[in-house]
C-alpha positions as CSV (number, residue, x, y, z in Angstrom):
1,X,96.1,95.8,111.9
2,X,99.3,98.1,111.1
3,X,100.4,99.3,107.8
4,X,103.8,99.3,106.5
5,X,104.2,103.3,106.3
6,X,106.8,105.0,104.3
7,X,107.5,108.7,106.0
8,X,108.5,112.2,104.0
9,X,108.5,115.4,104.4
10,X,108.3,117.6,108.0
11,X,108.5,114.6,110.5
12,X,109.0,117.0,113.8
13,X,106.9,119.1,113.6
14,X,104.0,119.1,110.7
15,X,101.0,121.4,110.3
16,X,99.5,119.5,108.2
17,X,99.2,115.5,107.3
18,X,99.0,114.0,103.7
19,X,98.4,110.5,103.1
20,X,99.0,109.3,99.6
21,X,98.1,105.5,98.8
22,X,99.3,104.0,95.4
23,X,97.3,101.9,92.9
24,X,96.3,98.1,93.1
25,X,99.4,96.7,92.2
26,X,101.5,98.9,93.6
27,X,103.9,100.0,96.5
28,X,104.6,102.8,98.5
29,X,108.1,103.3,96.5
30,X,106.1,103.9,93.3
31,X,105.0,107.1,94.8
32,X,107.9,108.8,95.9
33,X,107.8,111.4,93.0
34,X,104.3,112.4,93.7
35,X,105.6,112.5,97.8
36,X,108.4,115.1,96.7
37,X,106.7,117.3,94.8
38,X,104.3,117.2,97.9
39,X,107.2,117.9,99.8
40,X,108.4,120.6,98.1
41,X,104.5,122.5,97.6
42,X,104.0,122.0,100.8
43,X,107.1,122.2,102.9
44,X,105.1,122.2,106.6
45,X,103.4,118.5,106.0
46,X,104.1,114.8,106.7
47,X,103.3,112.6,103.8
48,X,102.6,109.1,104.7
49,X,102.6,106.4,102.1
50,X,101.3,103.5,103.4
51,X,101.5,100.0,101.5
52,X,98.1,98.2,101.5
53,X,97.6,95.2,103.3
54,X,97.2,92.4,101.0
55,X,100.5,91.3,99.3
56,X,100.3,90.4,96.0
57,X,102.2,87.1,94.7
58,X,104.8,87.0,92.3
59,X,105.6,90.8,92.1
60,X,106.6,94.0,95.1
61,X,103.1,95.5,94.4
62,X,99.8,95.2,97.1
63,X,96.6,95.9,97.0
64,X,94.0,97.3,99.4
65,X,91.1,95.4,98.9
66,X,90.4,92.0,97.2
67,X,88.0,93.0,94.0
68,X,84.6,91.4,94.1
69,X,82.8,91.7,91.1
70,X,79.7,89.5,92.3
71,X,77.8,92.7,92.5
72,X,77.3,92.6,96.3
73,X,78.0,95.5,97.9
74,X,78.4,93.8,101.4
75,X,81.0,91.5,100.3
76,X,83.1,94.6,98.8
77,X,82.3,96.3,102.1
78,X,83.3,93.1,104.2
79,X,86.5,92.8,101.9
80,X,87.7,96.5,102.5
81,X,87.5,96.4,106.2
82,X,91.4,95.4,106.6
83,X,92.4,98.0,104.6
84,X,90.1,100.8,106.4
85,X,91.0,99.5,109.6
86,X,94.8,99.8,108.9
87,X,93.8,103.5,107.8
C-alpha cells in the first residue's frame, strides 16, 4: 500500500528526511504551517506529509488506524498494520 504524500522543502538533494503525519481527522494540507517552519529551520531536509490511509466519510480529513477500544491489543496491532505498511 502507497500513501498519498505531499512533498516540501529540499526535493534534490536533502540531508536529511522529516516526516510529519497530521491528527485523526485530518489531512496533509492541515500541516503545511508546521512543514514551513520545518522548512525554513531546517533548510537541507525533505518534509513528507503523508495522508493516512483510511478516508473518513463526510469530511477531507483521514485517519491512520481504525480506534479499537475493546481493550485488545492484537486487534489495535492488526488495525494499524495498513498504516505502518504505507510508512
Amino acid at each position: 500500500m502507497s500513501l498519498d504524500v505531499v512533498l516540501r522543502g529540499e526535493t534534490e538533494h536533502p540531508r536529511s528526511v522529516v516526516v510529519l503525519l497530521h491528527g485523526s481527522g485530518q489531512n496533509a494540507g492541515d500541516m503545511a504551517q508546521a512543514a514551513e517552519i520545518f522548512s525554513r529551520e531546517m533548510p537541507d531536509s525533505l518534509i513528507l506529509i503523508p495522508n493516512g490511509p483510511r478516508a473518513l466519510p463526510g469530511c477531507s480529513g483521514f485517519d491512520w488506524f481504525a480506534p479499537d477500544f475493546s481493550g485488545s491489543p492484537q486487534q489495535l496491532a492488526f488495525n494499524m498494520q495498513p498504516a505502518l505498511d504505507g510508512l
